[in-house]
C-alpha positions in Angstrom: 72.4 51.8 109.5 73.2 55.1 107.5 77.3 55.6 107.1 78.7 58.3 109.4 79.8 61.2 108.7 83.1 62.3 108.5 84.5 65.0 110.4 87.6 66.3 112.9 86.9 68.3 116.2 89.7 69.9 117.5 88.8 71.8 120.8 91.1 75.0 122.0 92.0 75.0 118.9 92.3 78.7 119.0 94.1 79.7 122.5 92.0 81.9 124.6 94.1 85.0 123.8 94.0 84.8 119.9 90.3 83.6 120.6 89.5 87.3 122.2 91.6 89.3 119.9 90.5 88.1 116.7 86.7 88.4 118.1 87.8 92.3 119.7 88.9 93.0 115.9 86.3 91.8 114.3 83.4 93.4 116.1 84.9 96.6 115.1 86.4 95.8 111.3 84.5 97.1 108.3 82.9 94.0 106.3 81.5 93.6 102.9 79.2 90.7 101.6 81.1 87.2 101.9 82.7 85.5 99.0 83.4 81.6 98.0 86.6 81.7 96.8 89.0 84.5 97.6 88.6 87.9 99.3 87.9 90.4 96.4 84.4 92.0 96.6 83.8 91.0 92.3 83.8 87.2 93.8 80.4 87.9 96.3 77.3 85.4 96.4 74.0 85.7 95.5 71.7 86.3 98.2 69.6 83.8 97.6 72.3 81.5 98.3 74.3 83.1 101.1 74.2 86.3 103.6 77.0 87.3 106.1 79.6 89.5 105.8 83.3 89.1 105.6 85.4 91.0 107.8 88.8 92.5 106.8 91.2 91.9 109.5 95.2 93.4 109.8 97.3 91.1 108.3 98.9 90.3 112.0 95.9 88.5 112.9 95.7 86.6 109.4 99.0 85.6 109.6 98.6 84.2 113.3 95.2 82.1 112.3 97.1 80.7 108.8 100.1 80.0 111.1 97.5 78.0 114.0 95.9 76.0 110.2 99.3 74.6 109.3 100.1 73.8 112.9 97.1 71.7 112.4 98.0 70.2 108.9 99.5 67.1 109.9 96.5 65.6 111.7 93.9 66.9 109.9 95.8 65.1 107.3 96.3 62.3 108.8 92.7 61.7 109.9 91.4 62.4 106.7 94.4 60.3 104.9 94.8 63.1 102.7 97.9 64.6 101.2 97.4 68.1 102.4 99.2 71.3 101.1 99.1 74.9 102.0 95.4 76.3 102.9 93.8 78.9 101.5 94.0 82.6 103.0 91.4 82.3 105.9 88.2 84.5 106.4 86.7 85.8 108.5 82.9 85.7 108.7 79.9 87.5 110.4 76.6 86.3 110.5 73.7 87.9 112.1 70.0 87.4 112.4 68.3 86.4 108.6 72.3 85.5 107.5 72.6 81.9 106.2 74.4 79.8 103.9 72.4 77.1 101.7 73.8 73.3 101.3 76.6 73.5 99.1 80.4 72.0 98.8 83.2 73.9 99.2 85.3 71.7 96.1 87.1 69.1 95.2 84.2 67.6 93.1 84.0 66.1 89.4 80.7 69.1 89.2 83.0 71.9 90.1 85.9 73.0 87.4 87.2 75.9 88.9 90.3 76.1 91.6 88.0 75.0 94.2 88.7 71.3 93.1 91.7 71.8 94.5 90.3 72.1 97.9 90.5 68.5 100.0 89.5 69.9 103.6 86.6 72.3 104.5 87.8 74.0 108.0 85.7 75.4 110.5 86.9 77.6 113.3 84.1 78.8 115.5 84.5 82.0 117.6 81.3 82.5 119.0 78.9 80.9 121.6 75.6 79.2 120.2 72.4 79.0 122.5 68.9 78.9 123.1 68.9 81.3 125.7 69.2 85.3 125.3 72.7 85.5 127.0 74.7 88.3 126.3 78.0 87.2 123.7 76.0 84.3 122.1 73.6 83.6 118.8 70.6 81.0 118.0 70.3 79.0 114.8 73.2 79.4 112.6 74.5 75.5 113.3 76.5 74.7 111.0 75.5 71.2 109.5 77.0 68.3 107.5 74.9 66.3 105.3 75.2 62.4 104.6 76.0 61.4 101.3 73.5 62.0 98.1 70.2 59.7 98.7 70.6 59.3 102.8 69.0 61.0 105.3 71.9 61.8 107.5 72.3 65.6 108.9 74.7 66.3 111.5 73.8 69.7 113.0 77.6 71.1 114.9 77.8 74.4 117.1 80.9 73.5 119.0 82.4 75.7 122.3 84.3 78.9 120.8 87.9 78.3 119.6 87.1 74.7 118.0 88.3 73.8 114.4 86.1 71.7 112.6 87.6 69.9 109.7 85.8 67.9 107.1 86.5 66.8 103.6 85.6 69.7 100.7 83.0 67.5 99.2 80.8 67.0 102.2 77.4 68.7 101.7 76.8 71.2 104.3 74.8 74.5 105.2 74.2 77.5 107.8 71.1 77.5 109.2 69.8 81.0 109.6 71.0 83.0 112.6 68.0 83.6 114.6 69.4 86.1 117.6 72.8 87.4 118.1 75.9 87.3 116.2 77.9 84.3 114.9 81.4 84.3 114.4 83.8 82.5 112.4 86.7 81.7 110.5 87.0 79.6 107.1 89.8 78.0 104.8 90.3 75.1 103.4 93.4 73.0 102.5 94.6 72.3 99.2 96.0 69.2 97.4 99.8 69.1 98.1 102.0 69.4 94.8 
């Protein structure tokens, strides 16, 4: 039997009312191509390994999603039994039919020797509705899916109800499928090592 993949749910994460506002401010914010790490522009990916778009958002609504990722510090910590410090400065991302993101890892890595190995927990917040049929608010493809470790053939494909956090540890392999139909919403950070 192929080892499990580890990951945290968290459902409501996001309280319907920050859930519509941050969704309301997006659809209408100006966006430029999505970065890794950080929010300057100089700091885009290639296409070839990424498309969406990264929306800038007032720094009210940043401050009330960073505030909701350190409510959620201690158990994502504790599920992960990590030592977690502050997380990054979240972003905010669009994707829309074509966007995608290829496997990758967000850090914390002996291949990686930039900041990013700082980076202990990948999160996850997920804004929009995914399904197969045309209804209006909702997108197709773009699951977001964690991969088993190197060698196994393990994928866990995740397109949990708008306003759930998924958190998983940095160095879990995972992708975007392309976006199909509609628009997919979302926010990303990712927790540091504490000092």
């Amino acid at each position: 039997m192929p080892p499990a993949i580890d990951f945290l749910e968290i459902g409501n994460a996001l309280d319907p009312p920050l859930l519509d506002a941050v969704r309301q401010e997006m659809r209408v914010a100006a966006g430029s191509p999505a970065t890794v790490t950080g929010v300057a522009p100089d700091r885009a990916v290639e296409f070839s390994a990424r498309s969406a778009t990264q929306i800038a958002l007032s720094g009210s609504t940043r401050a009330a999603v960073t505030e909701l990722l350190e409510h959620h510090r201690p158990r994502v910590a504790a599920h992960f039994g990590r030592s977690l410090g502050e997380c990054e400065e979240p972003q905010f991302l669009r994707y829309v039919p074509g966007d995608y993101f290829v496997a990758h890892q967000d850090g914390n890595t002996p291949l990686v020797h930039d900041h990013t190995r700082f980076r202990k927990v990948s999160v996850v917040v997920f804004l929009s509705e995914q399904s197969a049929d045309p209804a209006p608010a909702t997108y197709s493809g773009g699951s977001l899916v964690l991969h088993g470790p190197f060698g196994e053939d393990l994928q866990v494909p995740l397109a949990p109800a708008p306003g759930t956090l998924v958190a998983f540890p940095s160095e879990t392999t995972h992708e975007v499928t392309p976006i199909t139909r509609g628009e997919r919403l979302s926010i990303v950070s990712w927790y540091r090592a504490a000092e």
